[in-house]
N, C-alpha and C positions, 0 to 999 in steps of 0.2 A: 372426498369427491375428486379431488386434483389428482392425486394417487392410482385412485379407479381408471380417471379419465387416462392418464399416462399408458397404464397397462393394456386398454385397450388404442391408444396409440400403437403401442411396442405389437401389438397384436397383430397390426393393419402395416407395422413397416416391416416385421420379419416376412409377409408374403411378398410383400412388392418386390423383395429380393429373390424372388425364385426366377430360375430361368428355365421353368415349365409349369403351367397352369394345373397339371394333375400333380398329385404327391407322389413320392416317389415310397420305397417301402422302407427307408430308414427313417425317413417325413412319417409315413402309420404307423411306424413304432413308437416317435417319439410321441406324438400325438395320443398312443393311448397311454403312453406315461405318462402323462401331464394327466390325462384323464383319470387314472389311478390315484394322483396325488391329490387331486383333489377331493376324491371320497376320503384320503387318508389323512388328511388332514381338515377334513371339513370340522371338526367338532373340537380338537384340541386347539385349532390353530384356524380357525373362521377367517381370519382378515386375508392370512396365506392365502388361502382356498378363494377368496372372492374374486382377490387380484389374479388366481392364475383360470377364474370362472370368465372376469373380463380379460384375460390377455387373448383367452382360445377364443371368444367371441367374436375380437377384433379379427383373425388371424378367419374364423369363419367369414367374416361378412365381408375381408375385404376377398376373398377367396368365389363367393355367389357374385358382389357386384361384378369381378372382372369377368366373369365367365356370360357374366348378362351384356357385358360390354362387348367383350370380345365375336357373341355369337351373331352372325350375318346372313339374312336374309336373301345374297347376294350369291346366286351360284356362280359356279368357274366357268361357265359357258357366256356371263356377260360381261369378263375381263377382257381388257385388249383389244376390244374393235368398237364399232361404231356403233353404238345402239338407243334407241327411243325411249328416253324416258320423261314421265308425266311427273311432277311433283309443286311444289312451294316454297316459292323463297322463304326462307328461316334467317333470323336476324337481320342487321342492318347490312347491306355491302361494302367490301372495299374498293374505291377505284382509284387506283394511281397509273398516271400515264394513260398508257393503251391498252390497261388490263386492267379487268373486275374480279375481285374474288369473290365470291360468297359462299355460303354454306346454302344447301339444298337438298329438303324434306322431300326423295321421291319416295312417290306413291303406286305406281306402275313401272316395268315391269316387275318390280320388288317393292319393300319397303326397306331404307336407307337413308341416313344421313351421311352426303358426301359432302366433301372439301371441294367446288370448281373454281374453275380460273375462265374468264372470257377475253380474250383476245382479240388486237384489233378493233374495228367498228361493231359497236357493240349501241344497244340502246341507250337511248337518250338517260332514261333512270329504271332499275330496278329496282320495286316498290316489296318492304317488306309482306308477306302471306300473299303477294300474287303467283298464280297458277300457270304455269310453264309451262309445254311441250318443248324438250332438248333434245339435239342429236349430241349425246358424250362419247367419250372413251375414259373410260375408269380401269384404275388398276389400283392394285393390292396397296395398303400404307407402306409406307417407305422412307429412309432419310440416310445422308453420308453419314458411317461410321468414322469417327476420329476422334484422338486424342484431343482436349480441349473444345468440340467442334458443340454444336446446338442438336440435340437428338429430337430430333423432327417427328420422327415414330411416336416416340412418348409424350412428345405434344397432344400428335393426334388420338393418341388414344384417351389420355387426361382430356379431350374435347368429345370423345367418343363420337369418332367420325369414325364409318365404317368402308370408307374408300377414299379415296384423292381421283379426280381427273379435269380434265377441260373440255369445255363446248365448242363445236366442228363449224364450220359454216353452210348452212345450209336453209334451203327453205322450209324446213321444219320448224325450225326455229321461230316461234310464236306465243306471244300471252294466250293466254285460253280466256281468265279472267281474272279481273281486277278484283281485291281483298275489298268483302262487303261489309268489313269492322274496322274501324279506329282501335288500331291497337298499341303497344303501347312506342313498339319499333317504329310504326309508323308517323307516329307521334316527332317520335327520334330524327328519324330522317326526314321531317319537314324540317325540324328546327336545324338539322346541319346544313339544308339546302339555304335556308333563310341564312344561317349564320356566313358560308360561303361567301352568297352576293353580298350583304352588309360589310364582311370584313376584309372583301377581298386584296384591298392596299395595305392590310396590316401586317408586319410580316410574321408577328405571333398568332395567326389566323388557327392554325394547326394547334396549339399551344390548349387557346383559348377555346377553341372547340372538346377536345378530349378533356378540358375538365366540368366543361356543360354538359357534355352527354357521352363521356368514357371511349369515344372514340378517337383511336392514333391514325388512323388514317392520311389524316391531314399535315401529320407533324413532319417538318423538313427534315432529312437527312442530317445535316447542319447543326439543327437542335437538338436533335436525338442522340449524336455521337457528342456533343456535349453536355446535355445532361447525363450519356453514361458515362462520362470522363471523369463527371464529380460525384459519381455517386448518388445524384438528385432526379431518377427517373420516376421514380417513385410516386414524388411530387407533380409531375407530368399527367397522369391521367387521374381520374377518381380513387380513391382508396379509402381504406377503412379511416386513415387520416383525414381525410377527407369529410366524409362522413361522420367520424365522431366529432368533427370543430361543428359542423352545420349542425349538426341532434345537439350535440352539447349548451350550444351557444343560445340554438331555440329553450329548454332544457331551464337554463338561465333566466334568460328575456322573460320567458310568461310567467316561471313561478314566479319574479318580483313583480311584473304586474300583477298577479293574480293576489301577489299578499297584498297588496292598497286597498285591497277590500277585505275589509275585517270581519263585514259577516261569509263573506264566498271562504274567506278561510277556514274559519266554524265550522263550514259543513263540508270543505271536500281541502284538505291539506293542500298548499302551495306545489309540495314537490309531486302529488300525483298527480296533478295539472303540467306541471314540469313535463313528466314522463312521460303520457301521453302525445303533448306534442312533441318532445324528441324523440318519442318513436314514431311517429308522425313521419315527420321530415326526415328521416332512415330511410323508409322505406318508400317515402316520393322519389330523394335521391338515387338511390338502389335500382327505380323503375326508369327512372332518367336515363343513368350510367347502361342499360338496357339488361339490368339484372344478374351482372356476370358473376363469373363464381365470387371473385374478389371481396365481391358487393355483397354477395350473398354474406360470405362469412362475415363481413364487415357486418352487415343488418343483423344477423343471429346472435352478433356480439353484445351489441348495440341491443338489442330484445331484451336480453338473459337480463342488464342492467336496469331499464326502466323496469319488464315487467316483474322482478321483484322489490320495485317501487311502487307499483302500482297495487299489487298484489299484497303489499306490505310485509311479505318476507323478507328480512332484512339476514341475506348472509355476508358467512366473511367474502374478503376480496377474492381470495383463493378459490373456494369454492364456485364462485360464480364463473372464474376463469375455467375452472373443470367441466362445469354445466356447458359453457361454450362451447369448447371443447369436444367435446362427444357430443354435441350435438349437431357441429359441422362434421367431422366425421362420420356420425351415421348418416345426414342426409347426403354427402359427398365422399367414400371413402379415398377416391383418386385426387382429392386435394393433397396429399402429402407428396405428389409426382409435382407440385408449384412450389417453388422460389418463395412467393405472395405467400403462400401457407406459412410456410416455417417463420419466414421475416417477422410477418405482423403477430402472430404468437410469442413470437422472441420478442417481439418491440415491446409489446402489451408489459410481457412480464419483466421487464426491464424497467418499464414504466411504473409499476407495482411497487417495484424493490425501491427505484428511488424517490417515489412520492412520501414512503417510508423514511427517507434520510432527511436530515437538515432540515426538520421540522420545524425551526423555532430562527430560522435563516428568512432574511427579505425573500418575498416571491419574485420577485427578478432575478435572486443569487439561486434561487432553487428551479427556477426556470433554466438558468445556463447549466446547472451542475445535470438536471433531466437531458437536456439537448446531448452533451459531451456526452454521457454514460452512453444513451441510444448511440449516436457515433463508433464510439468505442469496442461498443459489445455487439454491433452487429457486424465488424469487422470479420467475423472469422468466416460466417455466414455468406457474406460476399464475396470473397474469398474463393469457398467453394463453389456456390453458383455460376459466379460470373469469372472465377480464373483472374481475376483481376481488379484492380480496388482503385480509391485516391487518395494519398496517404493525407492530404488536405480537405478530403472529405468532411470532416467535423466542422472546418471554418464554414464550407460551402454550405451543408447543411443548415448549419447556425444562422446564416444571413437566408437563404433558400425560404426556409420551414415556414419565418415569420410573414416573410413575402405574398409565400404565396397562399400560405392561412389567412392571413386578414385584409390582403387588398389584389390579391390576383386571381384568386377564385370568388371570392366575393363580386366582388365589379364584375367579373365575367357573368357569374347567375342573375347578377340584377339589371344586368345588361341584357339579357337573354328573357327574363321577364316585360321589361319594356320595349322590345323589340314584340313581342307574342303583342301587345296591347295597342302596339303600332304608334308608340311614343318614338319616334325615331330620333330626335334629337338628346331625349335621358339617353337612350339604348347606344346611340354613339359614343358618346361624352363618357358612360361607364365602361366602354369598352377601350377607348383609347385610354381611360387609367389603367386598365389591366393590361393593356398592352406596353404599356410605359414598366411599368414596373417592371415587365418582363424582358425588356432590353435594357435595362438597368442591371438588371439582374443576369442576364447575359453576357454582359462587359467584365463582369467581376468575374465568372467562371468562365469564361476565356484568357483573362489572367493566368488564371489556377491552371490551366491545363498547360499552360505555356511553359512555365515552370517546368524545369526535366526532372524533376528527384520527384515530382506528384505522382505520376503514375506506376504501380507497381506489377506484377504477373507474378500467378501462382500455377504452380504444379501440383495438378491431384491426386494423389497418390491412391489413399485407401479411405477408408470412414474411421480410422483410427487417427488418421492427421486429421479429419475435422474435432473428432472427441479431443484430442492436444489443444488444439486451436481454440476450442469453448472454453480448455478448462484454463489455459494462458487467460481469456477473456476476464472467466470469474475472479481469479485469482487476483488479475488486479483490478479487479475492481470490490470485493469483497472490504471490508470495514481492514484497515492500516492495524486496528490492536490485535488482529489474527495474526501480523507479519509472516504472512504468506506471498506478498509481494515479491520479494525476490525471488524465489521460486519462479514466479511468470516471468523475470526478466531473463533468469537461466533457460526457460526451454522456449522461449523467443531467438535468447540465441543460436540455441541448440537447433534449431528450427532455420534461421536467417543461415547459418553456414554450412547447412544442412546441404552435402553436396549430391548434384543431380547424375543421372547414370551417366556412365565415365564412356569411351571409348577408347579403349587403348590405343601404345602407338604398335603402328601394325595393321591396325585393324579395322575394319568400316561398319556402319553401317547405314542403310536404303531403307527408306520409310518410304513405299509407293500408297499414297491418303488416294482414300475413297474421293474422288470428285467425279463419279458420274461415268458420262461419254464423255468422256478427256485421260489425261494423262497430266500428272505432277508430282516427282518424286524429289525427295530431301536427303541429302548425302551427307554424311557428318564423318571425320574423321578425329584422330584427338584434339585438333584447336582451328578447325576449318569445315566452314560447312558450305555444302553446294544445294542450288534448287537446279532441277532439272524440268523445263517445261509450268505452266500454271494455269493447268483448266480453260475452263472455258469462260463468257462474258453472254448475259444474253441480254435481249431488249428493253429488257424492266428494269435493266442494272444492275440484277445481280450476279455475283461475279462468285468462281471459286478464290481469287485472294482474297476475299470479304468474309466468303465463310467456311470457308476449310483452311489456307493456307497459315493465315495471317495469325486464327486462335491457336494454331496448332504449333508453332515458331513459339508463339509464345506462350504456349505451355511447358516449351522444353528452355525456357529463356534465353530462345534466339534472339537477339536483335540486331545481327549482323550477317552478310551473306559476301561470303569471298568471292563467289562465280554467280550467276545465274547465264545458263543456257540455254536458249529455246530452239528448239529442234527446227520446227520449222512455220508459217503463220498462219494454219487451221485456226479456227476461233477456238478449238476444245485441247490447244497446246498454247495460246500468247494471250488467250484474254482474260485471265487474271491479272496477265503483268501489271498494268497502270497500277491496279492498286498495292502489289507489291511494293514499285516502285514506291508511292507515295507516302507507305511506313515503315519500309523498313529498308536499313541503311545497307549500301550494298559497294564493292570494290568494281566487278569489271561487268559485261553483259558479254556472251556468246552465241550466232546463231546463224544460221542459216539464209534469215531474212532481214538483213540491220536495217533495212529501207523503213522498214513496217514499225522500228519504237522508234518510241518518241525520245529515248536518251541514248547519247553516244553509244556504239558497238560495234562488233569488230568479227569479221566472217569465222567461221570453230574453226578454221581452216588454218588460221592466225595462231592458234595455240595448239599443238599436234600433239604435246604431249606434257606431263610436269608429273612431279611426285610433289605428298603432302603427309607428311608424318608417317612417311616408311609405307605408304598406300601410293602406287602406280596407276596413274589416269593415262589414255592414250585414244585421243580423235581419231576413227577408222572412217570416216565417209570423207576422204580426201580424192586427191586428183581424177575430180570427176566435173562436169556438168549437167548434172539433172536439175528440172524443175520439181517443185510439188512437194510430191509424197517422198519423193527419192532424194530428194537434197536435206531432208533429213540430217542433224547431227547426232551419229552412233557414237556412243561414248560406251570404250572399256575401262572400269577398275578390277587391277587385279592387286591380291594380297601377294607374301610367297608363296600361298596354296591353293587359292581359289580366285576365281573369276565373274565378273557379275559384266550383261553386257546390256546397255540400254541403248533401246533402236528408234524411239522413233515412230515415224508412220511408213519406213522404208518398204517398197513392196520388192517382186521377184526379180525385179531391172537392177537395184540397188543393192539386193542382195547377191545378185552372182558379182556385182563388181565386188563388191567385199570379199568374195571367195576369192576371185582370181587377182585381188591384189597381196592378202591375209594369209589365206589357204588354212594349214593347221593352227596358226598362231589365234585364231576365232574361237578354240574352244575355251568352253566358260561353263561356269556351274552352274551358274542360272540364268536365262534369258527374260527380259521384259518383253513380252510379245510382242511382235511388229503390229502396227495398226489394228492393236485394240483385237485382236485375231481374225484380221478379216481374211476371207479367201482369197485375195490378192497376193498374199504373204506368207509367210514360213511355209518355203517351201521345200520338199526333201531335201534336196540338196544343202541347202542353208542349214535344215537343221543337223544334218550329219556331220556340217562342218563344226557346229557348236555343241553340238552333244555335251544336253546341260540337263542335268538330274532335274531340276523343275521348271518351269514356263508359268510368270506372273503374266494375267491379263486384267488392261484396267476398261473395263468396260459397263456400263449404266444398263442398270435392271429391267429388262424388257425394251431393251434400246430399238428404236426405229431402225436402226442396221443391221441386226440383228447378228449383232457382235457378241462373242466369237462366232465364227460359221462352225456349221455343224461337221463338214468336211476336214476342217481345219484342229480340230478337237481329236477328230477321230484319228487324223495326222499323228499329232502329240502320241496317242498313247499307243500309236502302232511303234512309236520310237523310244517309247518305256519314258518316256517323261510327266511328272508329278506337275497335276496342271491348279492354279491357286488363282480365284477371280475375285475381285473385288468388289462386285457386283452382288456376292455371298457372305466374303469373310471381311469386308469394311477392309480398315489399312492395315497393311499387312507391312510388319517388320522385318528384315534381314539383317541379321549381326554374322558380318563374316568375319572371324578367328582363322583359327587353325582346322577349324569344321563350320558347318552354315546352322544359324540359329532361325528358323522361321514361327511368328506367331502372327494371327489375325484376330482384329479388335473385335471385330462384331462374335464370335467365339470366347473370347472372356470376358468383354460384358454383356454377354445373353440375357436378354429377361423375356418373361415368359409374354409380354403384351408385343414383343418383335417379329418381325420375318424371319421367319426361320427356313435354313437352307438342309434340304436333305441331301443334297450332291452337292459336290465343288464347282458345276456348271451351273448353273440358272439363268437364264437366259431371261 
């Protein structure tokens, strides 16, 4: 069964790697060879033929779900402008700040599930299953392409949301009516409302709620980047962890009562009393946590176990992990697009291998050796998900796991019972221990993170560093009389010296990252790297240093910046800075507006020119006084052969000063467009003086500016210039040599559930 189940894994992950939903005709070839082989081998070689009956299965069914997924009810006439729609709140909301997200079931003019965002003054409370009338504006799913960066897109499609937008203000905007059923969200969201007021001076309020009722909403900033520091997020909301302590433990508790009576034992065995109520309390918990997938797989794990307790089929462990298995993947095949998936399959079978070891060890000694292993071996795993690990992770874990299994989720559910009963003084009292523990617990993993050698970054190269990375995992951890072990310390090292891509001396290269309607590009030479500019900051906090700049440095293991220069102080060129500033270590700051940061700096005007490893930099927007857009700092690097020239938000005022101080010494190979390509900007003359084989524009997908102009475009290609937006091809590299190296992210990792660009403009 475990074998079967695999192959129809292998089935469901070689599609998810396509980067088009239809097959292509080397795809129908192979596909009727495999079909061939299995007639051909049906009778001599049966088991062959099963596993490659379940791989095409897999390989079929994840191939129907996405295309169920992918199809939208939603014509291209009700993108991009303002339009009425009827529907239902669907799950619980988020609201942080000034903004609610939720998810919302319309029902007129289409049928849709979208992703909104409400803004500003907003109602008091959005009740799950009440019936809305919205005025939205929805567009297409979307997310920055980047090295390291979070792919948003494949979020939304593993949620299978069929649009993103936000709600407009207006008097439209009205409940129609209130949900005529207790259900179970509803349920959810009285108890986070109740838990709010009761816990509002606690400052694990946020803690303590997502693991009552699975929602993060709550959780500070603060805690959140510390429990990812240690590797202990996990523990943070409900999980299959979760879930098997509470089913387990019930599981426990009643079959021993239930054996003290020796005739109830006679007629109905201890453990299938067990079983029932551990799947009992699964699947209350499950309905709690408000059913998410997490949960879900967590419940069907948790099923497969009791009900062949129940059922008195007694298989191997193996088996039942198969059974699991394929049966989360046919009810969910877009689980293998979650983190959650692979993890807790990996932990499980981890868990498996070492309940197996050290049988005849104290259960304390076998309890720390399970803890370490899980540590250990899901290292690689983390790795690649999250780019980044804690090498003290195990310790954290080790003290974390106990904590918050027997006195921090606990005291919070029975705190949360006595509160439902309106025992207020239990329902305090259990909640201030669980809140205790969890600044206890707190103080320690702030420790840990303090510590500089705890944190590590990785680079993800291909799916064959994660295959390395697994089989380093097994390797050492595999039984010592195999002495296989050195083997993992060799390609550990092989791996740790493993050097990252080089830039010669000579030679540059420009990583302009997708962030949107902004501008921030990263300049690396052979031992120096420069940021130019850092997106934008918006209301809710979030910032592109947070989630483009910062995973993206350190995926290439920056953690040092010789210059940063900001052009000038738009919120969509400085308002990443702070958080730059805040992690990552930097030499000088440059710009235009030094009034506007918060840490020393010094006008571009200050530094006109310097070399860095045989690569020439030179400040062009000098002896001038513009405000704005026009005080802009244009920075040239040239090689001995080529030139790249970044401008800024400069418009046609600041470009003819550039002419008439420059003149030919402007031209350059590639242009970073002025202002996002607005029609203020590149203008003939400008571009005759730079006559640059291509024009990078960074500009955000169906931007309210509707950047670049169309005028502006038509411009370029009336001047034979190769036009590259980021708003299509995500971030886009330049490696200039002795010739220009150009590639775009969202272009080599295509997959078929993305936006796809048929032109190089998309607007």
């Amino acid at each position: 069964m475990l074998i079967l189940a695999l192959n129809f894994l292998l089935g469901i992950l070689v599609f998810s790697l396509k980067n088009t939903l239809t097959l292509s005709t080397l795809e129908i070839t192979l596909f009727f060879i495999l079909i061939g082989l299995v007639f051909a081998t049906f009778k001599p070689y049966r088991t062959l033929s099963k596993n490659l009956i379940v791989f095409i299965m897999g390989f079929i069914w994840m191939g129907v779900f996405s295309a169920n997924t992918l199809h939208s009810n939603i014509s291209e006439e009700f993108f991009n402008k303002p339009i009425k729609v009827i529907g239902k709140i669907h799950a619980l909301p988020d609201q942080s700040g000034q903004k609610i997200r939720f998810s919302f079931q319309a029902l007129e003019p289409f049928q849709a599930k979208l992703k909104l965002s409400w803004y500003g003054k907003t109602p008091d409370i959005l009740n799950n299953d009440d019936t809305w009338q919205l005025l939205v504006t929805i567009k297409h799913n979307n997310s920055y392409q980047n090295q390291g960066g979070f792919d948003y897109e494949q979020w939304l499609f593993y949620k299978q949301f069929d649009a993103t937008g936000y709600v407009r203000r207006s008097e439209i905007n009205q409940l129609i009516s209130k949900s005529s059923r207790t259900s179970v969200d509803s349920i959810r969201q009285n108890i986070r409302h109740k838990l709010a007021n009761q816990l509002a001076e606690l400052p694990f309020l946020g803690v303590i709620n997502a693991l009552v009722i699975g929602d993060r909403s709550l959780i500070s900033r603060e805690h959140w980047d510390l429990f990812k520091a240690t590797n202990t997020t996990h523990l943070s909301v409900i999980s299959g962890l979760h879930i098997g302590l509470i089913s387990g433990f019930l599981f426990i508790l009643s079959s021993f009562i239930w054996r003290q009576c020796s005739r109830c034992s006679l007629k109905i065995p201890a453990n299938i009393v067990g079983a029932y109520f551990g799947l009992s309390s699964a699947l209350i918990y499950a309905l709690i946590a408000g059913f998410s997938i997490p949960t879900q797989r967590a419940l069907i794990m948790a099923s497969v176990v009791f009900l062949s307790l129940i059922l008195r089929r007694y298989h191997n462990t193996w088996q039942l992990y198969g059974i699991a298995l394929i049966l989360v993947l046919l009810s969910n095949p877009l689980s293998v697009f979650s983190a959650g998936f692979w993890l807790s399959f990996y932990v499980v079978a981890v868990i498996i291998y070492g309940v197996s070891q050290h049988k005849n060890r104290h259960w304390f000694i076998r309890l720390l050796y399970i803890q370490l292993l899980i540590s250990l071996a899901t290292l690689p795993l983390i790795a690649w998900f999250f780019h980044s690990g804690s090498i003290l992770s195990p310790i954290a874990n080790l003290i974390a796991i106990p904590i918050f299994s027997f006195i921090s989720t606990p005291f919070s559910l029975i705190g949360t019972l006595f509160l439902t009963i309106d025992a207020q003084f239990l329902s305090h009292y259990s909640f201030a221990i669980a809140n205790q523990s969890l600044v206890y617990l707190s103080s320690l993993l702030q420790y840990l993170t303090e510590l500089n050698f705890n944190l590590w970054h990785y680079t993800q190269q291909s799916s064959l560093d994660l295959v390395v990375l697994i089989l380093i995992a097994l390797l050492a951890l595999l039984p010592g009389a195999l002495k296989l072990r050195k083997i993992a310390l060799l390609l550990i090292a092989i791996i740790w010296v493993h050097p990252n891509e080089q830039v010669r001396h000579g030679d540059v290269k420009i990583t302009v990252l997708d962030v949107g309607q902004g501008l921030a590009q990263v300049v690396r030479t052979k031992n120096h790297t420069l940021l130019f500019d850092t997106g934008a900051k918006y209301p809710s906090g979030f910032n592109m240093g947070d989630a483009v700049i910062i995973p993206y440095l350190h995926s290439q293991h920056i953690n040092f910046l010789d210059l940063i220069i900001i052009s000038h102080g738009d919120n969509d060129h400085i308002g990443g800075l702070d958080s730059i500033l805040k992690n990552i270590k930097h030499h000088k700051i440059l710009s235009s507006v030094p009034e506007k940061i918060s840490k020393s700096s010094a006008l571009c005007q200050s530094k006109p020119s310097w070399e860095w490893d045989g690569v020439s930099f030179q400040m062009l927007n000098i002896k001038q006084n513009f405000n704005g857009n026009n005080a802009s700092c244009v920075l040239k690097i040239s090689t001995q052969k080529r030139a790249i020239i970044l401008t800024g938000d400069i418009e046609r005022k600041a470009e003819q000063h550039l002419i008439n101080i420059w003149g030919v010494q402007l031209k350059s190979d590639i242009l970073i467009s002025p202002h996002h390509g607005s029609k203020t900007s590149s203008s003939d003359q400008f571009l005759t003086a730079v006559n640059p084989q291509q024009v990078i524009i960074s500009s955000g997908y169906k931007n309210r500016f509707n950047h670049p102009a169309k005028v502006v475009t038509t411009r370029y290609k009336d001047h034979n210039i190769q036009i590259l937006n980021t708003n299509c091809t995500g971030q886009i590299d330049i490696l200039i040599t002795d010739n220009i190296h150009l590639s775009n992210y969202r272009k080599s990792q295509q997959r078929y559930y993305q936006r796809h660009c048929s032109e190089l403009i998309n607007k």
